[in-house]
Structures are given as C-alpha cells and as structure tokens.
C-alpha positions, 0 to 999 in steps of 0.5 A: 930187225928180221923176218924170220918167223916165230920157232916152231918147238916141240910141246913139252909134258903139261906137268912140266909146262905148269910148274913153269907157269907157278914159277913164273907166276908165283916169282911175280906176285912175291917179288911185287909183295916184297917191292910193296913192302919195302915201299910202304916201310920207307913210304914217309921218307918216299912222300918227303922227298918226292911228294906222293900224292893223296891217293885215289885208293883209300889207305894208299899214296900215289906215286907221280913220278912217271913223267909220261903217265902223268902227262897224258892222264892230266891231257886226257882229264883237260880235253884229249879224252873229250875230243876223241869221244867227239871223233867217235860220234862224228865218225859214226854220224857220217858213217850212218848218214853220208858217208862221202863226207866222214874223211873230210869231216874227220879231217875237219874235226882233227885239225880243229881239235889240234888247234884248240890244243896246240894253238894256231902258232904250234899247228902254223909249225907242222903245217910248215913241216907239211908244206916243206915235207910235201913240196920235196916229195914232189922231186921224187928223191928219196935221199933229199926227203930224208935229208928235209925231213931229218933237218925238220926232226932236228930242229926239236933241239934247237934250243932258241926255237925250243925258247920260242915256242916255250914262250907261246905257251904258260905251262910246260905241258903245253910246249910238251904237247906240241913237241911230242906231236912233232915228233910223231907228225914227223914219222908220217912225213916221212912216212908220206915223202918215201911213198910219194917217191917210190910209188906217185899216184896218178892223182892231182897235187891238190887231192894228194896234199888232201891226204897228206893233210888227213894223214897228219890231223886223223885225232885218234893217232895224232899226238903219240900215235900209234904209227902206219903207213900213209900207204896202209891209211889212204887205202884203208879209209877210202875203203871205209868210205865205199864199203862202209859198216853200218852194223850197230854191233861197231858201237857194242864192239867199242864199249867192250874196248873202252872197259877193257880200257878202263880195266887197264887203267884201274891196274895202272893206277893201282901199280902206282899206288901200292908200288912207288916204283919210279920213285924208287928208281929216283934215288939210287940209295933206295935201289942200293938197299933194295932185298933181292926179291924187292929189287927184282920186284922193281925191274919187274914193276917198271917194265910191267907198267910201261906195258900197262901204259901202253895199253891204255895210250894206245888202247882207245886210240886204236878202238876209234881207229877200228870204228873207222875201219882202218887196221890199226897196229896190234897193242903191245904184248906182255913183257913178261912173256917176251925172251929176245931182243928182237921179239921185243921189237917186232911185238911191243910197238908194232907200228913203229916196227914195221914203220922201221922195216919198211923205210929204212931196213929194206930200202938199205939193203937188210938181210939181201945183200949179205951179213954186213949189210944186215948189221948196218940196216939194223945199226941205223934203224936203231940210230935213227930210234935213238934220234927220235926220241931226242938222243940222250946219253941213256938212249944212246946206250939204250939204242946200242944194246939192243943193236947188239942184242939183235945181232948176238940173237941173229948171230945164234940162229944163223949159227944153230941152222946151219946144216953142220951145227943143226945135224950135230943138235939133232943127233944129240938132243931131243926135240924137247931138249932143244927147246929147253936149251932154246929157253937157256940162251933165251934167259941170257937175253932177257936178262940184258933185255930187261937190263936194256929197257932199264936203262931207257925207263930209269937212265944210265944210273939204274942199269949201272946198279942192277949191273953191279948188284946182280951180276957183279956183287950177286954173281953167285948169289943173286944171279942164279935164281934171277936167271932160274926164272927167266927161264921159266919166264922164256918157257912161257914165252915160248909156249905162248908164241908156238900154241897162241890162245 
C-alpha cells in the first residue's frame, strides 16, 4: 500500500529489449507445451480421478476444477448473462427517452433481478445489513460503523446461520450466490457508512438511503463486483443523469467490448482444455513428478488463467458500467509483466486497491506518520483482505507474504533513495545498470509473488512444493534458469509501465 509512483528508467538498446521479449515469450509458449504434454500423458488417470468433462474443442477433455470459473460460467448460462443484457437496454432505453428515470429504473430493474436470484429470504438478509449499516451511519461515528459493519461481515461464518440459509435453497450454488453477494454488498456498506460520517450531504435521510439502495443493487456490479466508492457512483451517475450521452457510437463501443470479451472467454476455455491445471495442482503426486519446465508451465498456467478470469468477470460488468457513464475501475493487468508485490496490488483489482487506500490506509495514519505507522496501515489492510475472503489458513499466509513482500519492497526503495546510498549508485553504475539491477531485485520478488498467489490459488500445499522443489531441491539446478527469466519477465514488466502503448 504506497503512492509512490511507477520508476522512471533509462530505456535500454532495442536489440536487447527484444531478446528479453523472445525469452520471456518463448519461456511461456515451451513452458505451456510441456504442462500440455504432460497433461495429456496422464489425461486418462486425470479424467478417473477428477472427472473431465467432455470438451466443448473436438479431441480435448475440459478441466472443471476451478470452482470460481465453473460457478459463474453456469450463473452466467442460467440467468446472470440475460439480466445484464436486460441492464444494457433499459439503461439505453431511459438514456434515449427519459433520462430523469434511468437510476430509479435501474434501481428498480437490479433489486428485481437480485430477488429473482437470491430470492426474497437471501435479498430480506442485505436489506437487514442495509438497514443496520445505515441506521449507524447516522451517528457519524466511524469506529461504530466499522464495528457493525465487521460484525455483519462476520456472520458469513457463523455456522447456524449459514445451515439456515443453506436450507432456502436446493442447490449449493444458490447459498454460494448469496454469500458472495454479501460479501461484496458489505464493502459498499462500509463504503456508504465512512463516507456519510466523514462528509454528510445536505440531503434528506430518505433521498441518501435512495442512494445507498441504488448503490447496493447497480446489477452490472452486484454480485462480484468490481468495487468503487459510493462517493465516485453517486457523483458519476447523477452526471449521467444531466448530461447524458445519447451518441449512438455507446452501442458500437459495447459490441466491440463484448467480443473483446468473448475473445477472452475463448482463451479461458481454451487454457482448461489443452492444460488441466487445476487438476494438477489437486493432487500433490502430480506436481511432485512434474519435469521442470512442466512444473514452471503450471505456476505460469495458474495465475495466467486467473487474469483470463478476471477479464472476463469483470470485463462486461465494466462495459455496462461504461454505458451508464460511470468510470468503472481499469480491468486487470497482465501477470506476466507484473515484478512486485506492491505492482500487483495497485494494478490487478484496482477497485478493491483504491477501496483499501481510502478507508483503511489513510485513515490509519499510512505513510504520515512515520514507518511504524505505515507497517501497521498496510498490516491491516492486508488483515482485513484476509478476512473478506473468509480467513482461511492458506489465506492467512497468503495475506502475510504479501504484507512482507510490500514492505521488503517499501524497505529497498526507501533504502535506495536515500541521498547516501543513491550518490554512491550514481557513481558506480550507469543509468541502464540501474535498471538491470532494478530488474535483478525485481525477479526475487516475483519469484515469492508468483509463489504468494500459489498459495491463494492452490492452498498451503501447492506453495509448500514448489518451495521444496525450486528452492530447496533445485536450488542449484532448478533456481537459476527460473529467476533468469524472471528477469527477463521484470524487464518487460519495466519496459511496459516506463514506455505504456
């Protein structure tokens, strides 16, 4: 958690630049192949154990195990897919036509299509955390609404109430979707709580729990998000409403989305069926007889495709949100060219970033207030991500090496701009070195950053392999070449953020 700005870097030859560029992309394309042959090698023990699906490519099975993917492909093919189509019109119909109307009407339209879903039991429990969230607010306190708003977030994992509310539904999935839109309905609580105590507008208790309500059920972002602030939506749609876009070139723009979309759901797919990552990492006797370049091919595989993922989950609900002229938070950006822990943060989940700068970074104190205070602000920043996610023992560690990752990171930087250090750099190496050595560090870090977001995608047991198989076992053999191209990777990485297309 930092606002120090990207590097600014010397620009290396081009020659140079390319062989990191054939490395880099070479490293991915054979490392791929070898996690594909391995996978079709051991296809027939894979489909026994973990039941592959009959493939949607001719030739192929189709890995399920992505519990995340798998959920919201099937939400999407019931209903969730259809409704969002139905946001898109009625926000386009009352943008032509009445534009007075469109938030009402798209209030309206959300907290039907919520209620169609989640049923009037699953929508009566967030208008309970609404009403409790808001009634709070009113106090203008900000530690009794973080203390309601956490109790509410708490009672996810309460196992009576989670029986109870199992039982409404006949499927699994179901109670899922109702959890997940809890949890992400709690972040606009607070979100709404904070902002109310800090800055109360002169508006009616009625016309501020009108937009707390409109906040809450906005279809586009309701379930899983992405996350801004209830300040940033109340300002941006009440623009829409005055100065509302009736240019015809907003539908052009959202079918150019929706196959930019479609494209990324092709690849998705296509990952899951000629890669069966996640069933892989399943079985711990599989990753411990991975070949090298197969077992960096599934690291790569993992976190690629939860980029993949992203795109698309995010990818419509911001298209939609664009519509509506608000300014939703940018998609993620590529793995592959990420090299720090704290790039990571800032650049993956934007929303849910500047959600964890504003309401819990600075208001502790962050970077003012001197070092300790900064190690504490960013501690339980991470804490509370922890939380959220329901606070699992993976995640614990998960949310712990990325705390340490950032404020080794925080650490170098504050080490390397102080005036003695930095005078004794300048004098020493060249501009381009500096940035070589910059890259070096960087590959440390991405090494334990890809090893972090292991640990989140596969539990404890994944990271603790590839621990004992690159840095233990393979220390000398396996090591070496692993960081040689992160180091290329970091290059790109930095090449991409100092000269952005």
């Amino acid at each position: 958690m930092t606002f120090d700005s990207e590097p600014r870097l010397s620009p290396l030859p081009w020659t140079e630049v390319l062989v990191y560029w054939v490395l880099s992309f070479g490293s991915h394309l054979y490392s791929f192949y070898k996690l594909h042959t391995f996978s079709k090698e051991h296809e027939v023990g894979l489909a026994r154990e973990f039941h592959l699906e009959n493939g949607i490519f001719k030739g192929f099975k189709r890995d399920p195990l992505d519990f995340e993917w798998s959920f919201w492909t099937e939400w999407a093919k019931k209903s969730l897919l259809w409704t969002l189509i139905g946001h898109g019109i009625l926000s386009r119909l009352t943008t032509i036509f009445n534009p007075k109307l469109k938030v009402p009407a798209l209030t309206l339209y959300g907290f039907l299509a919520a209620s169609g879903v989640l049923g009037i039991k699953g929508v009566s429990v967030l208008l309970v955390h609404l009403g409790v969230s808001f009634s709070v607010a009113q106090l203008r306190k900000p530690a009794l609404s973080w203390v309601f708003n956490l109790l509410m977030l708490s009672t996810l994992h309460v196992q009576s109430l989670q029986d109870i509310q199992r039982g409404w539904y006949s499927t699994e999935e179901e109670y899922y979707l109702l959890l997940f839109s809890v949890a992400v309905c709690g972040l606009r609580f607070i979100s709404f709580s904070l902002e109310h105590c800090w800055s109360p507008l002169d508006r009616s208790g009625l016309v501020e729990l009108f937009w707390l309500f409109s906040y809450t059920f906005y279809h586009p972002f309701f379930y899983n998000g992405p996350i801004i602030t209830f300040k940033a939506y109340t300002e941006q749609m009440r623009r829409s409403t005055e100065e509302s876009n009736r240019n015809e070139s907003a539908l052009s723009f959202l079918l150019l989305r929706s196959g930019r979309i479609l494209l990324w759901w092709c690849l998705a797919e296509y990952m899951i069926h000629v890669m069966y990552m996640h069933s892989i990492q399943s079985n711990e006797t599989y990753i411990e007889i991975l070949p090298p370049w197969a077992l960096g091919g599934l690291a790569l595989a993992l976190v690629q495709f939860f980029y993949v993922k992203y795109l698309v989950l995010f990818g419509l609900p911001c298209s939609l949100a664009a519509l509506d002229e608000l300014v939703p938070p940018n998609l993620p950006c590529c793995v592959s060219i990420m090299y720090s822990f704290t790039g990571m943060w800032r650049h993956f989940d934007e929303g849910l970033y500047r959600w964890l700068i504003r309401y819990i970074y600075v208001p502790l104190g962050g970077s003012r207030h001197g070092p300790l205070c900064k190690v504490l602000s960013t501690g339980l920043a991470f804490g509370f991500v922890c939380f959220w996610h329901g606070g699992h023992d993976y995640l614990r560690y998960w949310a712990l090496m990325n705390w340490a990752g950032v404020l080794a990171e925080n650490g170098l930087s504050s080490l390397f701009a102080s005036s003695r250090v930095r005078s004794v750099v300048e004098q020493n190496f060249s501009t381009a070195m500096q940035r070589r050595l910059i890259a070096l560090l960087s590959a440390f870090s991405t090494a334990m950053l890809i090893l972090s977001n292991l640990v989140f995608l596969g539990g404890i047991h994944v990271g603790r392999i590839f621990w004992k198989r690159v840095f233990v076992q393979g220390w000398s053999t396996i090591a070496p070449p692993m960081l040689a191209f992160l180091y290329c990777f970091a290059q790109i990485g930095l090449e991409w953020t100092s000269h952005p297309p």
